[in-house]
C-alpha positions as CSV (number, residue, x, y, z in Angstrom):
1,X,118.2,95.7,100.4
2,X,116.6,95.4,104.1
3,X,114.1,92.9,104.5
4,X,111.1,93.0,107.0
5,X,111.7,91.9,110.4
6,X,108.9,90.0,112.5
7,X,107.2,91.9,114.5
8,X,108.9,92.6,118.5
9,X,107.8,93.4,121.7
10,X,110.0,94.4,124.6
11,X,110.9,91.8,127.3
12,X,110.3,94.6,130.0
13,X,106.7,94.3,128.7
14,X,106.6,90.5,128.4
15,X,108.0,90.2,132.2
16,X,105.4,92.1,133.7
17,X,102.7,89.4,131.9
18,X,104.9,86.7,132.9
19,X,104.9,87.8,136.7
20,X,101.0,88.4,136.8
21,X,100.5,85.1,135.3
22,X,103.3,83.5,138.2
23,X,100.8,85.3,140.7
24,X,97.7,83.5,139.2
25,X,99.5,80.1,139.9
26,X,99.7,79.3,136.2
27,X,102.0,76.7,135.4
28,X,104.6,79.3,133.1
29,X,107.0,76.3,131.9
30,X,104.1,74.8,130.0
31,X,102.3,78.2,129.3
32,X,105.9,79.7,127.6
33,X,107.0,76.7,126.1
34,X,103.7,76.2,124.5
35,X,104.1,79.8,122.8
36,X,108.2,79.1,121.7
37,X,109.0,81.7,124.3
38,X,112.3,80.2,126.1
39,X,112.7,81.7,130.0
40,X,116.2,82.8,129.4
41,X,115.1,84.9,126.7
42,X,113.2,87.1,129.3
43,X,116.0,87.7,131.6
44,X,117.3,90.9,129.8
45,X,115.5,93.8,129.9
46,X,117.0,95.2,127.1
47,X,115.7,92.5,124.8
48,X,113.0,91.4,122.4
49,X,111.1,88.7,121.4
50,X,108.3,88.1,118.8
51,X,105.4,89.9,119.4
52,X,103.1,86.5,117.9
53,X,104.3,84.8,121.2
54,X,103.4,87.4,123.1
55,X,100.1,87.7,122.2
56,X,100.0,83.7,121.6
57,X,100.9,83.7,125.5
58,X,97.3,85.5,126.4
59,X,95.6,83.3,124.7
60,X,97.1,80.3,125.8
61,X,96.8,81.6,129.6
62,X,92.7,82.3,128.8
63,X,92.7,78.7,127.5
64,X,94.7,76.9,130.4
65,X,92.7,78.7,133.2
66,X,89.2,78.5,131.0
67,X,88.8,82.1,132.1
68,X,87.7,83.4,128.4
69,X,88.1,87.3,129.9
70,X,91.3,87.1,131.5
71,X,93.4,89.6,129.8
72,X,90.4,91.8,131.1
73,X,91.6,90.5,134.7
74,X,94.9,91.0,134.3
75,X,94.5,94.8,133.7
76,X,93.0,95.5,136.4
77,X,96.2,95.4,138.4
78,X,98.7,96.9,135.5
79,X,100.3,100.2,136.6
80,X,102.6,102.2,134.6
81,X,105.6,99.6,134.8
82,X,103.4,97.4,132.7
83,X,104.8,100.1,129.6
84,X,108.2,100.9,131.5
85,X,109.4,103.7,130.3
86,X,106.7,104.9,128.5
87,X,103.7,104.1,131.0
88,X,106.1,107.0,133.3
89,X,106.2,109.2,130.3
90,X,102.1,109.1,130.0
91,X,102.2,109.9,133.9
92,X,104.4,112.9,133.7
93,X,103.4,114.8,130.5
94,X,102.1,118.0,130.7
95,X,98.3,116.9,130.2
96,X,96.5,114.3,129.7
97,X,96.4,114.4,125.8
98,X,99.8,115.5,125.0
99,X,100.3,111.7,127.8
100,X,98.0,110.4,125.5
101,X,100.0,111.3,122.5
102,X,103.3,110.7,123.7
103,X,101.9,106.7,124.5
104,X,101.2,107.0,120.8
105,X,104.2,108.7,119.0
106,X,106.9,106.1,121.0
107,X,104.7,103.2,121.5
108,X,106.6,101.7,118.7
109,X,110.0,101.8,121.5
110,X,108.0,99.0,123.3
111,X,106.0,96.7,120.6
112,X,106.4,96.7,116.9
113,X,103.7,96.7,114.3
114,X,100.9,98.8,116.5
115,X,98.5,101.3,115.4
116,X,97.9,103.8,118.1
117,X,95.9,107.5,117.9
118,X,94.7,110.1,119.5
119,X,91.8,111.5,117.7
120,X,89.3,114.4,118.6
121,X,85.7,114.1,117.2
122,X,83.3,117.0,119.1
123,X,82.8,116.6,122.3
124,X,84.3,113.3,122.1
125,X,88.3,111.8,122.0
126,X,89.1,108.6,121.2
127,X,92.7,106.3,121.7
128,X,92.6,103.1,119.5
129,X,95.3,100.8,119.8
130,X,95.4,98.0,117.1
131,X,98.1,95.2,115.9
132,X,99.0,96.1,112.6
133,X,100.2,92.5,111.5
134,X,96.7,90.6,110.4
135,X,99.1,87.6,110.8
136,X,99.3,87.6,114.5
137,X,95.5,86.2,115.2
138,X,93.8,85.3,117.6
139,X,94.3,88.9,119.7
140,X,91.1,89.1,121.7
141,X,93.2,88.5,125.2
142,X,96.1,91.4,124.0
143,X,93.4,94.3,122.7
144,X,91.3,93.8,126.4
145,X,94.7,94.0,128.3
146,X,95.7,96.9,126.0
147,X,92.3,98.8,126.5
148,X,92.3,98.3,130.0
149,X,96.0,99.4,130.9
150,X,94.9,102.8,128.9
151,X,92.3,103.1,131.0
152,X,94.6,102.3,133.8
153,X,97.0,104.9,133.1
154,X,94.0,107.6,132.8
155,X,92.5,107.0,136.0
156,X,96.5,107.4,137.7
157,X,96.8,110.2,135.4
158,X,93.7,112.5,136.2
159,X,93.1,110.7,139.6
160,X,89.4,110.1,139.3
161,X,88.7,113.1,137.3
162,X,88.5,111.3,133.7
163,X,86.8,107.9,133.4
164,X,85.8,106.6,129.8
165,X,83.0,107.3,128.2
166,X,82.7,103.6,126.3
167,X,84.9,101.4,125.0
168,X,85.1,99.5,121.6
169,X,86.7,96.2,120.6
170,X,86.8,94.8,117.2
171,X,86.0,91.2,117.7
172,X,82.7,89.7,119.7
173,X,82.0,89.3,123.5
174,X,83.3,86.2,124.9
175,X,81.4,86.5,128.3
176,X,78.5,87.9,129.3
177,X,78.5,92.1,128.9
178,X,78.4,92.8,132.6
179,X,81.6,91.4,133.1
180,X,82.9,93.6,130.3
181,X,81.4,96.8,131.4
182,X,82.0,96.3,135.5
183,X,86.1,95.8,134.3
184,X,85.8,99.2,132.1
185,X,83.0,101.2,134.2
186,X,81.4,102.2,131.0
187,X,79.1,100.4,128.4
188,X,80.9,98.8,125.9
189,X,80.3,98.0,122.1
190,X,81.6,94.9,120.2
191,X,82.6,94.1,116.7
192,X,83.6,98.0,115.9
193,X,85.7,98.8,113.5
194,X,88.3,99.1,116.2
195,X,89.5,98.9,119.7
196,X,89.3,102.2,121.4
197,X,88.4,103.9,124.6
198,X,86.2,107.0,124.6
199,X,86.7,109.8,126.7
200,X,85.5,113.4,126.8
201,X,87.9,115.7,124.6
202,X,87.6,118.0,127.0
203,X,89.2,115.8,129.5
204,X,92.5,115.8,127.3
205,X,93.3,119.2,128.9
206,X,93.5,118.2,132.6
207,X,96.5,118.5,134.2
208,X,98.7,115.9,136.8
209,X,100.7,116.9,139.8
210,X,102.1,113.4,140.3
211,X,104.8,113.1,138.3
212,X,107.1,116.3,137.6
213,X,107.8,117.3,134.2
214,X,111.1,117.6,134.7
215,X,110.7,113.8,134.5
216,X,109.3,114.1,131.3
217,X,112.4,115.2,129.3
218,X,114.4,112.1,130.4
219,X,112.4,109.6,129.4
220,X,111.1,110.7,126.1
221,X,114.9,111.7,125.0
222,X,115.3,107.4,126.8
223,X,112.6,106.6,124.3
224,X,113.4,108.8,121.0
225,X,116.9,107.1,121.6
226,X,115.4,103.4,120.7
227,X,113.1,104.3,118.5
228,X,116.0,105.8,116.4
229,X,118.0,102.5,117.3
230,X,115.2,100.4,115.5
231,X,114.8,102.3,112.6
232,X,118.0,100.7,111.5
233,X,116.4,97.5,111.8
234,X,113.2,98.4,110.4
235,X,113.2,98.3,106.1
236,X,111.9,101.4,104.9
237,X,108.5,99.6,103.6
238,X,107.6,98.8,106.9
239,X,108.3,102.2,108.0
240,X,105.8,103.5,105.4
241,X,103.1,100.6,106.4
242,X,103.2,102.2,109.7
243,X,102.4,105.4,108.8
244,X,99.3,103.9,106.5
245,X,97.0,104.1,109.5
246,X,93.5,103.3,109.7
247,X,92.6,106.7,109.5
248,X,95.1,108.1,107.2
249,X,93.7,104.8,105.0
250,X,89.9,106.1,105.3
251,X,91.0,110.4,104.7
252,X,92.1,109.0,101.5
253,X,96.4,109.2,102.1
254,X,98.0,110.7,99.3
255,X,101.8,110.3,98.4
256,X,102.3,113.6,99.1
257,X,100.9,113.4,102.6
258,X,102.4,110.6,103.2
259,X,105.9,111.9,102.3
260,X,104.8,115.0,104.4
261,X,103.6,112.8,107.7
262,X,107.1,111.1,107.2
263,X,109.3,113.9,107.2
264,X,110.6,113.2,103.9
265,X,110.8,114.4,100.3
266,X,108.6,113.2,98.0
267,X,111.4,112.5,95.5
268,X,113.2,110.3,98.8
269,X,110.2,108.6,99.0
270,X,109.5,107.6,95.8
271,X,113.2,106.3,95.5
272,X,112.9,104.3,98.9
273,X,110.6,102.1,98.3
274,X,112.0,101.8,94.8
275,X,115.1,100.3,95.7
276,X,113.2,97.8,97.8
277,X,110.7,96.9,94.7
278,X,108.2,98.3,96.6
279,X,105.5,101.1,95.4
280,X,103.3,103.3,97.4
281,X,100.4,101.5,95.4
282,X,100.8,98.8,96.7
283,X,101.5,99.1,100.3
284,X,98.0,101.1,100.2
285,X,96.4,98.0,98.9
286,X,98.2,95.5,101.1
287,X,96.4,97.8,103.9
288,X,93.1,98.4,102.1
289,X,93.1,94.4,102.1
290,X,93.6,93.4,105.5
291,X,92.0,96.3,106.6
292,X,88.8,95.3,104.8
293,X,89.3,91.8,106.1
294,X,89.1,92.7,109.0
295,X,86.0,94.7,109.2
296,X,84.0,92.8,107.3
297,X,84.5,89.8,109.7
298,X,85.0,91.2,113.0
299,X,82.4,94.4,112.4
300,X,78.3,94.9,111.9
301,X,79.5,97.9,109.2
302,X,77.7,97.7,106.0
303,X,79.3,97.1,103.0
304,X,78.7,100.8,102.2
305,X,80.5,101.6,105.6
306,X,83.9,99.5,104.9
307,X,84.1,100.8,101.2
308,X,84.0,104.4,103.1
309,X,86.4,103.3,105.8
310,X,88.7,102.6,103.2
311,X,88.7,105.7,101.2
312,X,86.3,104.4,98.5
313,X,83.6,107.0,97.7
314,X,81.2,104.3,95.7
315,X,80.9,100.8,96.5
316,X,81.5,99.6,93.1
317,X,85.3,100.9,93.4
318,X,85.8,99.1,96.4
319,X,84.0,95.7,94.7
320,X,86.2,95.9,92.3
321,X,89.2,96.2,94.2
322,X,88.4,93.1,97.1
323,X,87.9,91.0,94.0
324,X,91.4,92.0,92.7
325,X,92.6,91.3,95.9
326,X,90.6,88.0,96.5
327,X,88.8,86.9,93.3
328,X,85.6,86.9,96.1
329,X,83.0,90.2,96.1
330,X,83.1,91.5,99.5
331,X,79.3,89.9,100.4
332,X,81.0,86.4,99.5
333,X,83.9,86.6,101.9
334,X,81.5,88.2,104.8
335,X,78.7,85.2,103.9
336,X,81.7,82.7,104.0
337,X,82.9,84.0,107.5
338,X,79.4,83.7,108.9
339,X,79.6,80.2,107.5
340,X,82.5,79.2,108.5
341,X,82.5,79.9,112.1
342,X,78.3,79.7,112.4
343,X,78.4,82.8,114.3
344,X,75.2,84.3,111.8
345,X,77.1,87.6,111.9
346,X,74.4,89.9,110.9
347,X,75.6,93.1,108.7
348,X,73.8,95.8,106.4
């Protein structure tokens, strides 16, 4: 039986933090011992390494150069190389949402455990990107970098034709809003339910004459390549807590579905996760859970609005399920957040 692997991130990724940090004069011995990150293990790019030291490395940069915003700075000079591979692929797609989609569908080639979608609402398209391991906290430093190098590749993308419409991160403001909304050129909205840029779906259909297509084909047959290569390494549970995405969570996933959205049979799926003692069930929950977590510390969604987000249609459902989870109804757990860290979240 396969057993769950921690969570990666390509070295190609963590070099190109590493070097922006070099040019900031931070002191990287200290910085990437503090984080268990040892130098020799960045010198193949071909490598991994955990993607908690990765995003412990942000953090401990934002605390050794007391700038609380700097993953915010540090975007503002990622191009494409930032995502190798992939950050080329966004640039020479045929538009700007099928780039937007292919970032999605093979971010998992670059950095493990990471929710990313493309999703049309109206007039309006949003591209989340969130850490799927609840384990790997605090994040605030990774999910402004993250935002920003979308925006980043965007603005390359449509060259000035496409600028967000607003931005949303999951957790609080650490600096005054200004600062936030001069780095993203749009307002921006804290403690949503998660971290996404806005854009007009209309914008999705503009086309590049950067990159050529041709272009295209090599380096999403490059990236299909590892993505097949890791799903030898992945157990088959994680591949299904993957597909449990935040959305798929609040349209109310069904087994079928999600055998459908996996490509598989129903019957494969079912004996899967059965011969790694796990159950659909209970992968849902383990997802409902963190997911709720989540949202009712980071967000100012009601109690009514998380049960929803989750796929509950009553509130007394979801109730009765947090308390399963954590013998606390979901008010106490929100009302011992707010005590905990004194920051009188305020919430419907």
């Amino acid at each position: 039986m396969k057993v769950a692997v921690e969570p990666m991130v390509s070295v190609l990724v963590a070099r190109e933090l590493v070097e922006r940090l070099r040019e900031l004069g931070l002191p990287l011995g200290k910085l990437l011992a503090s984080v268990d990150i040892k130098p020799s293990r960045l010198e193949d790019v071909n490598d991994h390494i955990p993607l908690r030291s990765y995003v412990a490395l942000f953090e401990a940069a934002a605390e050794f150069s007391k700038d609380p915003l700097i993953g915010l700075s540090l975007s503002a000079s990622a191009g494409p190389e930032t995502l190798g591979a992939l950050g080329f692929l966004v640039l020479s797609s045929d538009t700007l949402g099928q780039g937007l989609a292919n970032l999605c569908r093979y971010v998992s080639a670059v950095q493990d455990a990471t929710d990313n979608a493309v999703e049309v609402d109206g007039e309006l398209a949003s591209i989340s990107y969130q850490i799927r391991d609840d384990r790997i906290s605090p994040r605030r430093q990774d999910a402004e970098y993250s935002l920003g190098v979308i925006i980043r590749l965007i603005r390359a993308y449509a060259g000035g034709r496409c600028d967000p419409v607003e931005v949303h991160l999951e957790h609080g403001p650490e600096g005054p809003r200004r600062r936030y909304e001069h780095a993203f050129s749009c307002p921006v909205y804290f403690r949503q339910t998660r971290n996404a840029v806005i854009v007009k779906s209309s914008d999705l259909t503009i086309r590049s004459v950067a990159l050529s297509d041709a272009l295209a084909v090599i380096l999403e047959s490059q990236l299909r390549d590892r993505l097949e290569s890791k799903v030898g390494v992945q157990s088959f549970g994680d591949r299904v807590v993957g597909a449990l995405t935040p959305t798929s969570i609040q349209q109310k996933v069904s087994f079928a579905r999600l055998a459908q959205e996996m490509r598989v049979s129903q019957s494969t799926l079912y004996r899967r996760l059965n011969l790694e003692k796990k159950s659909f069930q209970g992968l849902l929950d383990d997802r409902r859970e963190a997911l709720a977590k989540r949202l009712l510390a980071n967000s100012r969604m009601s109690i009514a609005e998380v049960a929803s987000a989750l796929g509950y249609a009553e509130n007394a459902s979801f109730t009765r399920a947090f308390r399963r989870w954590t013998n606390l109804s979901p008010r106490q757990f929100r009302d011992g957040i707010r005590y905990a860290d004194g920051s009188g979240l305020r919430a419907g």
